[in-house]
PyMOL Python script that loads the backbone (N, CA, C, O; Angstrom):
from pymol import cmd

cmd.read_pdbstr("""\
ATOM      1  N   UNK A   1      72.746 101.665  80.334  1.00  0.00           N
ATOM      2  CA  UNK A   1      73.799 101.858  81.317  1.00  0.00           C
ATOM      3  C   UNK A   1      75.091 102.200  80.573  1.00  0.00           C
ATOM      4  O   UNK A   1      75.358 101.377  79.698  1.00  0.00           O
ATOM      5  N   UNK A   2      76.187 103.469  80.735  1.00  0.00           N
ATOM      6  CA  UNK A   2      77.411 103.998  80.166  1.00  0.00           C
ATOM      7  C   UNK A   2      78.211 102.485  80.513  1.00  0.00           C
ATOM      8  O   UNK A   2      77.948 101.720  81.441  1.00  0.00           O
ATOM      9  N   UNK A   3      79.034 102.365  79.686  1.00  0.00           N
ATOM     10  CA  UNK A   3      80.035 101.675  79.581  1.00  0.00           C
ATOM     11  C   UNK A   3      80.711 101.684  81.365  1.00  0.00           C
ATOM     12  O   UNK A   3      80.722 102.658  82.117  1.00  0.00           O
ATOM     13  N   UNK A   4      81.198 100.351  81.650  1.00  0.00           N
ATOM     14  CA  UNK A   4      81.610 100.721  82.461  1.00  0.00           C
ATOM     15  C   UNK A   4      83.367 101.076  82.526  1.00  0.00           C
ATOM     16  O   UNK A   4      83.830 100.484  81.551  1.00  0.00           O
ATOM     17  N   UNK A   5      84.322 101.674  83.147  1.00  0.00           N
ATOM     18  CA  UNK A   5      85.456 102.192  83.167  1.00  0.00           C
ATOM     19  C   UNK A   5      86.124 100.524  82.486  1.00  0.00           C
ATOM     20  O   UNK A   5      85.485  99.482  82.343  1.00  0.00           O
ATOM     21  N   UNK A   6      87.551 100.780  82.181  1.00  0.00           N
ATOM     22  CA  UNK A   6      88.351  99.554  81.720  1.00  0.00           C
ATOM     23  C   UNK A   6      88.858  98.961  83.757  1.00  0.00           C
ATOM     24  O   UNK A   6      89.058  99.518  84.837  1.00  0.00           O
ATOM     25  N   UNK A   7      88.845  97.860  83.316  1.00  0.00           N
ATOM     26  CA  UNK A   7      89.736  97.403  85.090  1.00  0.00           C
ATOM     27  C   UNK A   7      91.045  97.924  84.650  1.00  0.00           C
ATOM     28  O   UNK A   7      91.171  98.539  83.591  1.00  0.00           O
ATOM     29  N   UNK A   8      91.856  97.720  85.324  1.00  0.00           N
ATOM     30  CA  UNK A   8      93.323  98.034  85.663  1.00  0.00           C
ATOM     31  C   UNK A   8      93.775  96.435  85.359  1.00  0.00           C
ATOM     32  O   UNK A   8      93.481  95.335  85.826  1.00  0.00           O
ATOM     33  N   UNK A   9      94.801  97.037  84.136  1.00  0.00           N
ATOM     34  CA  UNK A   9      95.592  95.397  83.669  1.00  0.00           C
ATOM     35  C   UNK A   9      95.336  94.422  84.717  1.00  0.00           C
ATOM     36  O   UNK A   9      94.286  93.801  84.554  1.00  0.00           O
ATOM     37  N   UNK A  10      96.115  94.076  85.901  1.00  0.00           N
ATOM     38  CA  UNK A  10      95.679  92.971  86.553  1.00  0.00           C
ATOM     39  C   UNK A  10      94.787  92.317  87.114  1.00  0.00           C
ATOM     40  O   UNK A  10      94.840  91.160  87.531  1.00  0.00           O
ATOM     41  N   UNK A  11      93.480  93.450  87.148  1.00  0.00           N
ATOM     42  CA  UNK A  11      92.631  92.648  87.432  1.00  0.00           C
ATOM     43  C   UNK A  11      91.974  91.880  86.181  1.00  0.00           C
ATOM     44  O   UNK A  11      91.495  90.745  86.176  1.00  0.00           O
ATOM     45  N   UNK A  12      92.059  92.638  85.308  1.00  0.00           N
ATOM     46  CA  UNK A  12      91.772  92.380  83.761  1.00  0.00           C
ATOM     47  C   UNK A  12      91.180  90.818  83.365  1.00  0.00           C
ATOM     48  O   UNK A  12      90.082  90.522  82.895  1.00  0.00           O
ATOM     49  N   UNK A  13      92.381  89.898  83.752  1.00  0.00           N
ATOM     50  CA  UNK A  13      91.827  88.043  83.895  1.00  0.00           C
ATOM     51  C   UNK A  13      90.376  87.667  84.515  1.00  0.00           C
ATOM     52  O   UNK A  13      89.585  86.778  84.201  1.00  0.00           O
ATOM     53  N   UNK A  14      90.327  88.570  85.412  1.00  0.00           N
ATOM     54  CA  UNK A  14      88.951  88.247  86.373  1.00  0.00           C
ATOM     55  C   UNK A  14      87.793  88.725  85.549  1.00  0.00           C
ATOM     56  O   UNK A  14      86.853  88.008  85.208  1.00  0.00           O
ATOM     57  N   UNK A  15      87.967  90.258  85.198  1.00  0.00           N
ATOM     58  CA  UNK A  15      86.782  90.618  84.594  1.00  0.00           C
ATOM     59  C   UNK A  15      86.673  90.165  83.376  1.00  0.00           C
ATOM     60  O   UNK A  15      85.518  89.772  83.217  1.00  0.00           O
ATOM     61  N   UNK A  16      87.496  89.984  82.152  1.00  0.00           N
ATOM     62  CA  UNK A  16      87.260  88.602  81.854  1.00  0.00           C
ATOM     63  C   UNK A  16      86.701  87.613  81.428  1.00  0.00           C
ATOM     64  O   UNK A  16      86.104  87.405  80.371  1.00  0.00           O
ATOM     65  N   UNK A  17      87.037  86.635  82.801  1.00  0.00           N
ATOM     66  CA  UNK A  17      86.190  85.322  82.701  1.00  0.00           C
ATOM     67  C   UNK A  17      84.952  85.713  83.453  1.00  0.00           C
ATOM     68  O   UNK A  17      84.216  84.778  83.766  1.00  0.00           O
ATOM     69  N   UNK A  18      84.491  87.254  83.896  1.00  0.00           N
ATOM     70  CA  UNK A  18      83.004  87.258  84.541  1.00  0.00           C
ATOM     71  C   UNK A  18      82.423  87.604  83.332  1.00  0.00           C
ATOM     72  O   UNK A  18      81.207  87.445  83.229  1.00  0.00           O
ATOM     73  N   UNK A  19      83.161  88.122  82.233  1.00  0.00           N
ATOM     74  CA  UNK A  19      82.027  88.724  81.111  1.00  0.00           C
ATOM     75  C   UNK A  19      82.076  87.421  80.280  1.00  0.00           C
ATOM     76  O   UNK A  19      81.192  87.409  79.423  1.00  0.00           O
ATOM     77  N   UNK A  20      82.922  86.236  80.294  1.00  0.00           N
ATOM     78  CA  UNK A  20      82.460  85.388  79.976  1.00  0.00           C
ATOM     79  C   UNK A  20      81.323  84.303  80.364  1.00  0.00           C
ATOM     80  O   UNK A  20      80.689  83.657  79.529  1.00  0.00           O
ATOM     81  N   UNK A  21      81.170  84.208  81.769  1.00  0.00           N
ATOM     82  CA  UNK A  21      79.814  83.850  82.333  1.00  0.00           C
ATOM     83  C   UNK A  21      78.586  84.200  82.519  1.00  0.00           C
ATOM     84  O   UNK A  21      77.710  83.766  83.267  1.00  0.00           O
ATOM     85  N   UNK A  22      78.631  85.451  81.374  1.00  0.00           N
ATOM     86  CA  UNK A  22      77.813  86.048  81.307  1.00  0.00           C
ATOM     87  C   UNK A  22      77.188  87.465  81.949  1.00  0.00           C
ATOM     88  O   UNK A  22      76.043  87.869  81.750  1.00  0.00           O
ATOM     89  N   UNK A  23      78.285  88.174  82.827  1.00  0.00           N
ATOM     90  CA  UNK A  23      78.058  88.940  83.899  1.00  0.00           C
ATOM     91  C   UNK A  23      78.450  90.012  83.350  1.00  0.00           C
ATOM     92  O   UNK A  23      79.505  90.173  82.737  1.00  0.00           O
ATOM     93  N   UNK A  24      77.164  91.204  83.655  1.00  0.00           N
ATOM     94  CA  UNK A  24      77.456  92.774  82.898  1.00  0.00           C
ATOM     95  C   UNK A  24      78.475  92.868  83.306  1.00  0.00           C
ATOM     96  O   UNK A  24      79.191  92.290  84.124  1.00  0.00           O
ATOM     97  N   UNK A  25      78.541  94.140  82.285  1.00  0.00           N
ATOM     98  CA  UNK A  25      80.293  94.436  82.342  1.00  0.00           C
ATOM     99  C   UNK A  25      80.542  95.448  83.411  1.00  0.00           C
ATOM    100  O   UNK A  25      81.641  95.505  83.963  1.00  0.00           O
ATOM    101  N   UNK A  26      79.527  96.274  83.732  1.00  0.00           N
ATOM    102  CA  UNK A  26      79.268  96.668  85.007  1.00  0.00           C
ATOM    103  C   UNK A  26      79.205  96.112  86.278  1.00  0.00           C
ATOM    104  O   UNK A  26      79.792  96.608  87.239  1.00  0.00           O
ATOM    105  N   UNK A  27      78.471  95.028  86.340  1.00  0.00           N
ATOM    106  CA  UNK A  27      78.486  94.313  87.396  1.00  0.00           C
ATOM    107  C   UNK A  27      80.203  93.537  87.939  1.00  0.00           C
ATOM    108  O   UNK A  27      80.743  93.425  89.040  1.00  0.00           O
ATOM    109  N   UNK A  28      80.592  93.152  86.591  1.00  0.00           N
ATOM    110  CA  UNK A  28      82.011  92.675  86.789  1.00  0.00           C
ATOM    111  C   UNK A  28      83.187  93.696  87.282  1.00  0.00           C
ATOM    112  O   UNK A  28      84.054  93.596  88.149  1.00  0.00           O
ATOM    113  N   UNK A  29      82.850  94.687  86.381  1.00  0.00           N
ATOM    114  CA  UNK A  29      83.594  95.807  87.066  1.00  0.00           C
ATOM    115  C   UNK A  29      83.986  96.066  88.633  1.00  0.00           C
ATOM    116  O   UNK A  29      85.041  96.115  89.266  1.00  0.00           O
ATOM    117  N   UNK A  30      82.667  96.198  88.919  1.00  0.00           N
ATOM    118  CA  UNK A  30      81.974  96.307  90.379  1.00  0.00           C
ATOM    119  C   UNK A  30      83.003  95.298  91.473  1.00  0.00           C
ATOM    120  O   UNK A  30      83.767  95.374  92.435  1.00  0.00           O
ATOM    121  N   UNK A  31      82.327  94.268  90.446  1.00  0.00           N
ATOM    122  CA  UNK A  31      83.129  93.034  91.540  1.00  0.00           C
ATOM    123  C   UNK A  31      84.502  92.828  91.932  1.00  0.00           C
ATOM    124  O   UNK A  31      85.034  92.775  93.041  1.00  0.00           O
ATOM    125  N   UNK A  32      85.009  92.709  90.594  1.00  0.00           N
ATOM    126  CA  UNK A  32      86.852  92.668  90.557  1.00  0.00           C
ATOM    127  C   UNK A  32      86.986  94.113  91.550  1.00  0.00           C
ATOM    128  O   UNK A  32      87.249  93.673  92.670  1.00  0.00           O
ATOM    129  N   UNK A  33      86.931  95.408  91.616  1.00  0.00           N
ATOM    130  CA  UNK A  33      86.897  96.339  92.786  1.00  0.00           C
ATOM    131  C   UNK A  33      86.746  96.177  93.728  1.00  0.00           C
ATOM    132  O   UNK A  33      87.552  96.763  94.451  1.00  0.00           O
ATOM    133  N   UNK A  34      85.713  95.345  94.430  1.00  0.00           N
ATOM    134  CA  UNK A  34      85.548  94.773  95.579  1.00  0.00           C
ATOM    135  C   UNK A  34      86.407  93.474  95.790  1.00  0.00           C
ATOM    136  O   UNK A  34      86.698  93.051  96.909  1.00  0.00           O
ATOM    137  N   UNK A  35      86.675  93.053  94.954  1.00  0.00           N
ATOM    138  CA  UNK A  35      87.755  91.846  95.123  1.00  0.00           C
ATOM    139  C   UNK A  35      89.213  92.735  96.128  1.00  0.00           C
ATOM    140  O   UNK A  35      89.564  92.674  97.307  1.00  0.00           O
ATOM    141  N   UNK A  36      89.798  93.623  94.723  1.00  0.00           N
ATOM    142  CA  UNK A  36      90.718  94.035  94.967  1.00  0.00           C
ATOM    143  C   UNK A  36      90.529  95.132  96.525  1.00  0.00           C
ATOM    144  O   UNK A  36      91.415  95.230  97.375  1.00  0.00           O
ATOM    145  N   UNK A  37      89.381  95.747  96.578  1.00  0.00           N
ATOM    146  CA  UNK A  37      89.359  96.334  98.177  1.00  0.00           C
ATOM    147  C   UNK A  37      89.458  95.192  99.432  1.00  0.00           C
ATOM    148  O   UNK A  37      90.188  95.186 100.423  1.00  0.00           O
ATOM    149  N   UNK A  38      88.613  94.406  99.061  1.00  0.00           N
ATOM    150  CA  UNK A  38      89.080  92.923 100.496  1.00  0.00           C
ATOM    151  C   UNK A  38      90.334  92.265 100.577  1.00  0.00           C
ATOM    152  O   UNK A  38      90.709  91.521 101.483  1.00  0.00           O
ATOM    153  N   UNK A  39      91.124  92.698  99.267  1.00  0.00           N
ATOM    154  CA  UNK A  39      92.346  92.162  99.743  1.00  0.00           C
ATOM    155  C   UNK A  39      93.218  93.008 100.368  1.00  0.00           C
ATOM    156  O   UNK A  39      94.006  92.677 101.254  1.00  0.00           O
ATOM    157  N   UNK A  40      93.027  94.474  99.747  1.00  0.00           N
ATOM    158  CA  UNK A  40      94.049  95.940 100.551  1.00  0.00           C
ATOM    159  C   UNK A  40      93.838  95.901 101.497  1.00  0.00           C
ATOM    160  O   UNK A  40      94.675  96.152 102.364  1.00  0.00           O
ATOM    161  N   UNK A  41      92.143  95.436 101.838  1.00  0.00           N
ATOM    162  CA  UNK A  41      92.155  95.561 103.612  1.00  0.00           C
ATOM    163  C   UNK A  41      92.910  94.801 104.683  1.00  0.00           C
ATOM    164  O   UNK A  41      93.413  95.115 105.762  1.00  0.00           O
ATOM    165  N   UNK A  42      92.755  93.219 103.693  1.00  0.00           N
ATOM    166  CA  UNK A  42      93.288  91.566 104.356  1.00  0.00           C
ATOM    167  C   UNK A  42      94.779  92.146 104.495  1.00  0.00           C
ATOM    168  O   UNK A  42      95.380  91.962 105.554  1.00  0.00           O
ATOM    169  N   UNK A  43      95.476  92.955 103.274  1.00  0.00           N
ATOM    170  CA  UNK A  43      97.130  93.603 103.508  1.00  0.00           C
ATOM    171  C   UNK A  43      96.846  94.503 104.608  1.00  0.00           C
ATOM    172  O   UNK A  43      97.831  94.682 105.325  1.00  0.00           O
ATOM    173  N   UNK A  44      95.812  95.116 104.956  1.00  0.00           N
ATOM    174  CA  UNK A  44      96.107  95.921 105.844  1.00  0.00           C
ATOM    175  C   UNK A  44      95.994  95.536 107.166  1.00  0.00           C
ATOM    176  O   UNK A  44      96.465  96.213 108.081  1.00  0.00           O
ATOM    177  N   UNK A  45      95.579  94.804 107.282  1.00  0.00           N
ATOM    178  CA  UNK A  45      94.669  94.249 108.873  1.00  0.00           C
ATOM    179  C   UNK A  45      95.979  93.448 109.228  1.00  0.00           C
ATOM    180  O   UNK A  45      96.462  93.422 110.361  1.00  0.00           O
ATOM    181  N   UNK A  46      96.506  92.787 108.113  1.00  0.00           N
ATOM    182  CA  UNK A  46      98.004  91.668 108.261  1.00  0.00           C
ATOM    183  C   UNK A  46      99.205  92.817 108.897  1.00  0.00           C
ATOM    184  O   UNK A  46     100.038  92.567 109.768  1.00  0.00           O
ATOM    185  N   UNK A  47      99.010  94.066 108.207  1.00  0.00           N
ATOM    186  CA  UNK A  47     100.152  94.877 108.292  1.00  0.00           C
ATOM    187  C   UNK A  47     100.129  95.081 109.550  1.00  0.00           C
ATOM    188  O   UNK A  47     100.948  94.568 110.312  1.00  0.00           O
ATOM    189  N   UNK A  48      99.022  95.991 109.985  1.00  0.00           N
ATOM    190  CA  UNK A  48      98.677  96.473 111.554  1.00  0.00           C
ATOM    191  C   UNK A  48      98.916  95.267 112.615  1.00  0.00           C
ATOM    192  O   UNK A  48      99.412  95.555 113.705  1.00  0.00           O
ATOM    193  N   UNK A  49      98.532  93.760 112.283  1.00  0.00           N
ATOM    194  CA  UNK A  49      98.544  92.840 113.466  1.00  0.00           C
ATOM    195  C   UNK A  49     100.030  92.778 113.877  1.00  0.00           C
ATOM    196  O   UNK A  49     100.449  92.809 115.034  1.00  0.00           O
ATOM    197  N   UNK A  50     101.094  92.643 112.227  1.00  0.00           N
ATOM    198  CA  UNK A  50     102.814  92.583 112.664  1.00  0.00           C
ATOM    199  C   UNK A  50     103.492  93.788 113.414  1.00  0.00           C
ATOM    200  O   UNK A  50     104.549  93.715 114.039  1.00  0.00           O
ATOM    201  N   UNK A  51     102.718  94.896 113.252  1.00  0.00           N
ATOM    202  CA  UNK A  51     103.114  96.083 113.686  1.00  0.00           C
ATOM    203  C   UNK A  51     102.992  96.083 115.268  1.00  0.00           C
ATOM    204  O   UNK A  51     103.801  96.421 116.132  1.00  0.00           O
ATOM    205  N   UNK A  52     101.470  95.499 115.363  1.00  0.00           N
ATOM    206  CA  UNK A  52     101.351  95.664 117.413  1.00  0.00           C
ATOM    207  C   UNK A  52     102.161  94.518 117.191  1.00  0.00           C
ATOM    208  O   UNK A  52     103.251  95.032 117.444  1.00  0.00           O
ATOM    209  N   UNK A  53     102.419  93.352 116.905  1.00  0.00           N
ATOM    210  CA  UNK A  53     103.788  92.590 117.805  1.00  0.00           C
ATOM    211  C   UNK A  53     104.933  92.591 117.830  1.00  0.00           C
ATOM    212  O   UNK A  53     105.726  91.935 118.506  1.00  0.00           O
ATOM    213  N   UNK A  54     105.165  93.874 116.548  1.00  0.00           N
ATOM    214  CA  UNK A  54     106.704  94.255 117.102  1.00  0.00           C
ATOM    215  C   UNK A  54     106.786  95.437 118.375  1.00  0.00           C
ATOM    216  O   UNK A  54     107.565  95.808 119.253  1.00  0.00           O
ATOM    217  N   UNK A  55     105.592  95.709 117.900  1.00  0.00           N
ATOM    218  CA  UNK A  55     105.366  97.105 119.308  1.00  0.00           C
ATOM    219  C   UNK A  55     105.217  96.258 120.651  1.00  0.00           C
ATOM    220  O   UNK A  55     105.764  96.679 121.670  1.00  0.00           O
ATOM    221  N   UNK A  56     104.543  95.163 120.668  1.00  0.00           N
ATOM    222  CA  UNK A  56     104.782  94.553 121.846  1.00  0.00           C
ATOM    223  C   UNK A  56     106.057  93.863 122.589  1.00  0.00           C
ATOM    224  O   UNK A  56     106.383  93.654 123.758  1.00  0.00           O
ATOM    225  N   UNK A  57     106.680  93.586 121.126  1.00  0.00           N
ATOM    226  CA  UNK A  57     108.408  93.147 121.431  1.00  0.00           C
ATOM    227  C   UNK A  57     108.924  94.228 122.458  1.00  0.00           C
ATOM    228  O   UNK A  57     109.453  94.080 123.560  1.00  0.00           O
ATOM    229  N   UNK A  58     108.614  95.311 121.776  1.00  0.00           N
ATOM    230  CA  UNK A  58     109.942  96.589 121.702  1.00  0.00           C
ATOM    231  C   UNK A  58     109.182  97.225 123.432  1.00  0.00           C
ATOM    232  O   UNK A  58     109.928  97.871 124.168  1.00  0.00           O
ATOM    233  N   UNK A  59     107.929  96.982 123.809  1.00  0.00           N
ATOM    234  CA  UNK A  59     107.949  97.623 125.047  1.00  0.00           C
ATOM    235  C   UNK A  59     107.996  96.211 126.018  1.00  0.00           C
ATOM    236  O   UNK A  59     107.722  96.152 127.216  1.00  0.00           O
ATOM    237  N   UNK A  60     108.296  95.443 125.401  1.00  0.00           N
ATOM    238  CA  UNK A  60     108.641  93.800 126.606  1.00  0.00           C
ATOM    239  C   UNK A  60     110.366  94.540 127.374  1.00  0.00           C
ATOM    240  O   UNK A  60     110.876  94.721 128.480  1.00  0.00           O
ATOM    241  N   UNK A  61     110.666  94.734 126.007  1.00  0.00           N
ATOM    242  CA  UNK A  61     112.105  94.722 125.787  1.00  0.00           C
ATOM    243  C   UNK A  61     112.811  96.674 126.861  1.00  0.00           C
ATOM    244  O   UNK A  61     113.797  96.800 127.588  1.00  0.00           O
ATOM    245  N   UNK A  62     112.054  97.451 126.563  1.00  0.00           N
ATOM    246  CA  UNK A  62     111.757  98.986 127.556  1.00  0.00           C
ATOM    247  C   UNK A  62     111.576  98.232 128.946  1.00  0.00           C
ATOM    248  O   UNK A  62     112.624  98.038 129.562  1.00  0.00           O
ATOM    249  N   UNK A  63     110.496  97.816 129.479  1.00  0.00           N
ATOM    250  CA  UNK A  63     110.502  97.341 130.783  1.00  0.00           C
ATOM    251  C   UNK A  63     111.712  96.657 131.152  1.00  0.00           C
ATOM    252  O   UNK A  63     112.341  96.803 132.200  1.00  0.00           O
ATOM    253  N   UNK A  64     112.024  95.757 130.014  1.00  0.00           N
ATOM    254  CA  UNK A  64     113.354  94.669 130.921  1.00  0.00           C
ATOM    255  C   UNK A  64     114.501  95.170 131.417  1.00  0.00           C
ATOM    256  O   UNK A  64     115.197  94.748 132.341  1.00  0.00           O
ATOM    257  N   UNK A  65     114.684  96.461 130.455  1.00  0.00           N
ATOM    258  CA  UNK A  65     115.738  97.568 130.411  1.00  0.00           C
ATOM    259  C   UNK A  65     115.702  98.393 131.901  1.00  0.00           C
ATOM    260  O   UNK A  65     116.607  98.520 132.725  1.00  0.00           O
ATOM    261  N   UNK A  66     114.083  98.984 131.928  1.00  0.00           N
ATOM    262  CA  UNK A  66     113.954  99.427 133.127  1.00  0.00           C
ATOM    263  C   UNK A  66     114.264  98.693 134.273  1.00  0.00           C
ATOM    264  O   UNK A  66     114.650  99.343 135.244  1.00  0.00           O
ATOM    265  N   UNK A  67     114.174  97.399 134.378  1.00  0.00           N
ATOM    266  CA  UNK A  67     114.158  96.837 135.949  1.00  0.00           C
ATOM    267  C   UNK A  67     115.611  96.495 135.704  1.00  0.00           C
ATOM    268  O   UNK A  67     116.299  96.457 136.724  1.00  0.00           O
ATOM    269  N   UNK A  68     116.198  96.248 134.592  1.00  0.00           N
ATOM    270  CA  UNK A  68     117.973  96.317 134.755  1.00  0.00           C
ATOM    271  C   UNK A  68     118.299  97.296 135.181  1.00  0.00           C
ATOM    272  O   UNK A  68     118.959  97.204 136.216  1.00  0.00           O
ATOM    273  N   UNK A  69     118.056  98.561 134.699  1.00  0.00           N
ATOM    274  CA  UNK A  69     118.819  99.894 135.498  1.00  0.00           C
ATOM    275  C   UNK A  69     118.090  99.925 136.721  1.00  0.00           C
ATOM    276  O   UNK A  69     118.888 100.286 137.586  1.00  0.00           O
ATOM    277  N   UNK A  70     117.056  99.741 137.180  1.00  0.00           N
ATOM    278  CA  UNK A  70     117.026  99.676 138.615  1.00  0.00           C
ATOM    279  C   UNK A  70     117.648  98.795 139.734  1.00  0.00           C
ATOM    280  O   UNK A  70     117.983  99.047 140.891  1.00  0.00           O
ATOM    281  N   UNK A  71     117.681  97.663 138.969  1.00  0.00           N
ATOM    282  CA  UNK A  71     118.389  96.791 139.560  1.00  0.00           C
ATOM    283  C   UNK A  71     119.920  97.455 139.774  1.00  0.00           C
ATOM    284  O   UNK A  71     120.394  97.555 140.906  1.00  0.00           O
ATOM    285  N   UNK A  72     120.592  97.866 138.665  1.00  0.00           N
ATOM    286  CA  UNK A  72     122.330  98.241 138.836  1.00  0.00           C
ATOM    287  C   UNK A  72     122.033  99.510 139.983  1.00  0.00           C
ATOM    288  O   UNK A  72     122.797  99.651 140.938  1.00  0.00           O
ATOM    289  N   UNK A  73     121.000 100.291 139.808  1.00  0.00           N
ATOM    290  CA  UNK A  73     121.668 102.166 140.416  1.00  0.00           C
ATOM    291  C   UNK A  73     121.285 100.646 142.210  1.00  0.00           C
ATOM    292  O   UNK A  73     122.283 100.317 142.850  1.00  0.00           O
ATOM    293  N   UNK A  74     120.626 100.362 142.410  1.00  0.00           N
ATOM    294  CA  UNK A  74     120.280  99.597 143.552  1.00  0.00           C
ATOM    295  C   UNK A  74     121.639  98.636 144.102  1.00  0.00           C
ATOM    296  O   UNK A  74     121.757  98.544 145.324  1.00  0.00           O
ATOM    297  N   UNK A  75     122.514  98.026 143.353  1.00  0.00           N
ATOM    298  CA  UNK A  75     123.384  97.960 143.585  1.00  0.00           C
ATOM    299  C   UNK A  75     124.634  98.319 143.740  1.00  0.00           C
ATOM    300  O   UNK A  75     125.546  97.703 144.292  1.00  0.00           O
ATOM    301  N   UNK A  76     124.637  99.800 142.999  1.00  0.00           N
ATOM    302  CA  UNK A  76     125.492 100.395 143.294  1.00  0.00           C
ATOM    303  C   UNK A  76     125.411 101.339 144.335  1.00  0.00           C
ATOM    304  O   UNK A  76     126.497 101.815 144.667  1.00  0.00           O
ATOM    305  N   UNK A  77     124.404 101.742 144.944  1.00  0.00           N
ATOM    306  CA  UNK A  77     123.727 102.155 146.468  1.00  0.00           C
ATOM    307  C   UNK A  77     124.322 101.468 147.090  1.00  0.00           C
ATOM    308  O   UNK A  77     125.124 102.036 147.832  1.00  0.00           O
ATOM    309  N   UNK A  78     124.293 100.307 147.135  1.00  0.00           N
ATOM    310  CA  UNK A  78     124.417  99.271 147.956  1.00  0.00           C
ATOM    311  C   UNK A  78     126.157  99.360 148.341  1.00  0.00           C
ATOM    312  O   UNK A  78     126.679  99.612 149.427  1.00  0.00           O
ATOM    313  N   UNK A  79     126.811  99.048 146.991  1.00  0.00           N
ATOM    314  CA  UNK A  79     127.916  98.928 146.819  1.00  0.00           C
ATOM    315  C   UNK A  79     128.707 100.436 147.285  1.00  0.00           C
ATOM    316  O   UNK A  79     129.874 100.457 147.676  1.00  0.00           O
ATOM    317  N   UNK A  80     128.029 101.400 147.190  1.00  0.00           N
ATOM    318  CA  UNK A  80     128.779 102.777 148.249  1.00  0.00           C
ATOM    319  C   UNK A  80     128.289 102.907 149.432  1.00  0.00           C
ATOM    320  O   UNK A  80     128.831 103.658 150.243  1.00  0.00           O
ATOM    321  N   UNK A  81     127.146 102.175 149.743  1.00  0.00           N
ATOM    322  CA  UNK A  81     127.151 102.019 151.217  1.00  0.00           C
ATOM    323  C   UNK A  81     127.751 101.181 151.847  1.00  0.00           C
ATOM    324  O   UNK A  81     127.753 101.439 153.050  1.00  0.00           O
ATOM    325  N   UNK A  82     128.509  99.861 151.452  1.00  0.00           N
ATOM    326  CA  UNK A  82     129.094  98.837 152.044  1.00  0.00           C
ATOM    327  C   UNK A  82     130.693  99.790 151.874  1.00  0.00           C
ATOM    328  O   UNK A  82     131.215  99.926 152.981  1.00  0.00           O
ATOM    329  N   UNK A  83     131.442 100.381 150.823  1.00  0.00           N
ATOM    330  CA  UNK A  83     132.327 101.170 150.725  1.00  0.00           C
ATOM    331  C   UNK A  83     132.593 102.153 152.145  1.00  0.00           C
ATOM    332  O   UNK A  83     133.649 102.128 152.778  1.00  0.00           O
ATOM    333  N   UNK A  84     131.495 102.950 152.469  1.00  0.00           N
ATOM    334  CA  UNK A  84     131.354 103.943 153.519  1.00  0.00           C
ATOM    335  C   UNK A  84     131.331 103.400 154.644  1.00  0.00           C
ATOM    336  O   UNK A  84     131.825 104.013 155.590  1.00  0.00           O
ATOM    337  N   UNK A  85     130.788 102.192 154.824  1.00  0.00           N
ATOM    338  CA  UNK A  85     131.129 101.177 156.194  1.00  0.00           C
ATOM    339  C   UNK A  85     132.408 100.592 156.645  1.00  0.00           C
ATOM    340  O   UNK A  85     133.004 100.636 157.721  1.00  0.00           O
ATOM    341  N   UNK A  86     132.639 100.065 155.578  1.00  0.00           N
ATOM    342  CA  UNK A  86     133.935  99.447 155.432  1.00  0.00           C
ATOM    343  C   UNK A  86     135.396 101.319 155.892  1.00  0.00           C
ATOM    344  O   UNK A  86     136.391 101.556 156.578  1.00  0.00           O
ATOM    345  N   UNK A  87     134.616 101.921 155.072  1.00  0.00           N
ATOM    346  CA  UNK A  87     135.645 102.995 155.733  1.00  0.00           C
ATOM    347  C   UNK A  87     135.824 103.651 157.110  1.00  0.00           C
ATOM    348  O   UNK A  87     136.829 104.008 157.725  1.00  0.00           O
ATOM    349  N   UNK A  88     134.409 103.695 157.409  1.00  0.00           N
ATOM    350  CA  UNK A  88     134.702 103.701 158.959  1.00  0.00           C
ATOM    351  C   UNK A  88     134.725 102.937 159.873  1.00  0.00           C
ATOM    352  O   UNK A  88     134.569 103.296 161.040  1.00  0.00           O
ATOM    353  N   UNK A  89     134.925 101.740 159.506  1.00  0.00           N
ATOM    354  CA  UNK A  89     135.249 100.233 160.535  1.00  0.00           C
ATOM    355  C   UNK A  89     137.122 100.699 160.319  1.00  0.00           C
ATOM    356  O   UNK A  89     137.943 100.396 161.185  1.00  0.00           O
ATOM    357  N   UNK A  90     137.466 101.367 159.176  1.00  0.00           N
ATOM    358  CA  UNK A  90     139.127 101.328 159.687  1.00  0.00           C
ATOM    359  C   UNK A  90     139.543 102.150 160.455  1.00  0.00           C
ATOM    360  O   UNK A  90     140.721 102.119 160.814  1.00  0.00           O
TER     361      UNK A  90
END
""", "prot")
cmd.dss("prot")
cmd.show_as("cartoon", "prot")
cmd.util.cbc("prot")
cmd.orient("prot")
């Protein structure tokens, strides 16, 4: 079996203490890679979950906006129709 590639400095500690337990250097290789892919994913899956709950903030926060401006143009209807009454009661 070719040599396998060098790890990348930090994983370096891991592969290592696997070639010290006796574990090809291939096989260790292998592993510390798969180490380091389950964690990019664990960063990624973490990233995406904070992302939908700021996205869920930010459209809580769009609706609340919406039923405020409906609420004001509704009172200000209101408020030029009580205006237009009031003007022809004088």
């Amino acid at each position: 079996m070719p040599d396998a590639p060098p790890p990348q400095p930090d994983s370096k500690r891991l592969f290592d203490r696997l070639l010290k337990v006796g574990m090809d250097a291939g096989d260790a290789y292998t592993f510390v890679q798969e180490v380091r892919n389950m964690a990019a994913v664990n960063l990624i899956a973490r990233f995406e979950s904070k992302l939908e709950a700021q996205n869920a903030k930010i459209d809580a926060q769009n609706a609340q906006f919406a039923s405020i401006r409906w609420m004001m143009g509704i009172g200000f209807t209101l408020l030029a129709l009580l205006i237009t009454l009031l003007r022809f009661l004088d």
